[in-house]
C-alpha positions in Angstrom: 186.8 162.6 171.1 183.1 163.2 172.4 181.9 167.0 171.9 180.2 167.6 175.0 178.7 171.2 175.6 176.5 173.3 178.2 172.9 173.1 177.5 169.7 173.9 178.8 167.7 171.8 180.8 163.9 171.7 182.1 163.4 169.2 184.7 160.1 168.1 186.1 158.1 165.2 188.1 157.4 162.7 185.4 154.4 162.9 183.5 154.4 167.1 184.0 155.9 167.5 180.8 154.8 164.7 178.3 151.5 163.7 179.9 148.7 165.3 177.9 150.3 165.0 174.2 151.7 168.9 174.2 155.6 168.2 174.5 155.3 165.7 171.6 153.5 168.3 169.6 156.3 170.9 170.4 158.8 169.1 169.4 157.2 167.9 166.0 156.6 172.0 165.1 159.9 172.8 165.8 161.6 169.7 163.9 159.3 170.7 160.9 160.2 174.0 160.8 163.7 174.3 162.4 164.7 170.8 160.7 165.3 167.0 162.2 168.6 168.3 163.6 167.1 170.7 165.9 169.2 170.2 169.3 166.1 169.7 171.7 165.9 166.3 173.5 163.7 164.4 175.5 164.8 162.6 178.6 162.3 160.1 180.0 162.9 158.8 183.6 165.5 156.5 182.8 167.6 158.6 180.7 167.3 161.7 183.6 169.2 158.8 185.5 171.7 158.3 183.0 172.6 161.4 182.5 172.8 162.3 186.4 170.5 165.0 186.5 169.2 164.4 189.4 169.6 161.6 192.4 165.8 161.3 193.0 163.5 159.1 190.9 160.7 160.0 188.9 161.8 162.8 187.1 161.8 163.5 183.4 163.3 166.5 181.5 163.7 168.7 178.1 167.4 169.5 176.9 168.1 172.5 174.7 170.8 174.4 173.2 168.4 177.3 172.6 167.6 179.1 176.4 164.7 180.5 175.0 162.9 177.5 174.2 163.6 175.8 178.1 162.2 179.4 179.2 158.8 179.0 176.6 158.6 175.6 178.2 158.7 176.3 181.8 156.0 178.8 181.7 153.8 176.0 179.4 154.6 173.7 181.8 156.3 174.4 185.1 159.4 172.5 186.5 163.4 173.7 187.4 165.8 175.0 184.6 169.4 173.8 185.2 172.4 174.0 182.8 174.4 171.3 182.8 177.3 169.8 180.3 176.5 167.2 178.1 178.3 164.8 175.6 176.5 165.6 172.5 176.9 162.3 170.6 175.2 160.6 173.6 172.1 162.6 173.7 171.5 161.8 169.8 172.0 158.3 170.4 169.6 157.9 173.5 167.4 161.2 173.5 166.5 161.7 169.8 162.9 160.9 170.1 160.2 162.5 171.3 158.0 161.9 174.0 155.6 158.7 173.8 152.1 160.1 172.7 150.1 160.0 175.2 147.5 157.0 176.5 143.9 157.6 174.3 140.9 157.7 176.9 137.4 157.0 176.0 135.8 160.3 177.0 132.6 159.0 175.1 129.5 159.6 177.4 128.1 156.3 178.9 124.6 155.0 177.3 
C-alpha cells in the first residue's frame, strides 16, 4: 500500500522557478545540511501534468513537507501555494532530482 500524504506545493509559469540556477542551489543547501532524504521535490512541466496539479500547460512546481520552506520560496520567487495529497513513493521515483542547471550564456563583451 502507497503512503500518500498532504504536502506543500509552489506552482509557477515554467522557468519562474528554476530559470536562473537559484532553485537548484536551494535544494543542494538544504540536501547537504538537512540530508539526501529531505522531502522537497521538483516537478518540471511534465511531471506538474502527472501529478494533476493543474489542467493548463506550462507550469512547473516545488513540493514540500515543510510549509515554511514553500512560504521562503514564494517570496524568492513568486507563484501559487496549494496543498494537495500526494503518493509519496511516486514523487521519490519521478521528482527526486533537482532542477536542470541552468543554460551557460556568454556574457563576455564583444571585441
Amino acid at each position: 500500500m502507497s503512503d500518500t500524504q498532504a504536502l506543500n506545493v509552489l506552482l509557477a509559469p515554467e522557468g519562474q522557478l528554476q530559470g536562473n540556477g537559484q532553485l537548484r542551489e536551494s535544494f543542494h543547501e538544504r540536501r547537504d545540511r538537512k540530508g539526501e532524504d529531505y522531502p522537497m521535490w521538483f516537478l518540471n512541466s511534465s511531471l506538474v501534468n502527472k501529478f494533476n496539479l493543474t489542467e493548463e500547460e506550462g507550469y512547473e512546481a516545488v513540493v514540500a513537507e515543510d510549509s515554511t520552506t514553500i512560504a521562503w520560496l514564494k517570496l524568492r520567487f513568486g507563484g501559487e501555494r496549494l496543498t494537495k495529497t500526494f503518493d509519496i513513493e511516486e514523487l521519490w521515483k519521478y521528482a527526486n532530482q533537482p532542477p536542470e542547471p541552468p543554460e551557460r550564456i556568454d556574457i563576455t563583451p564583444p571585441k
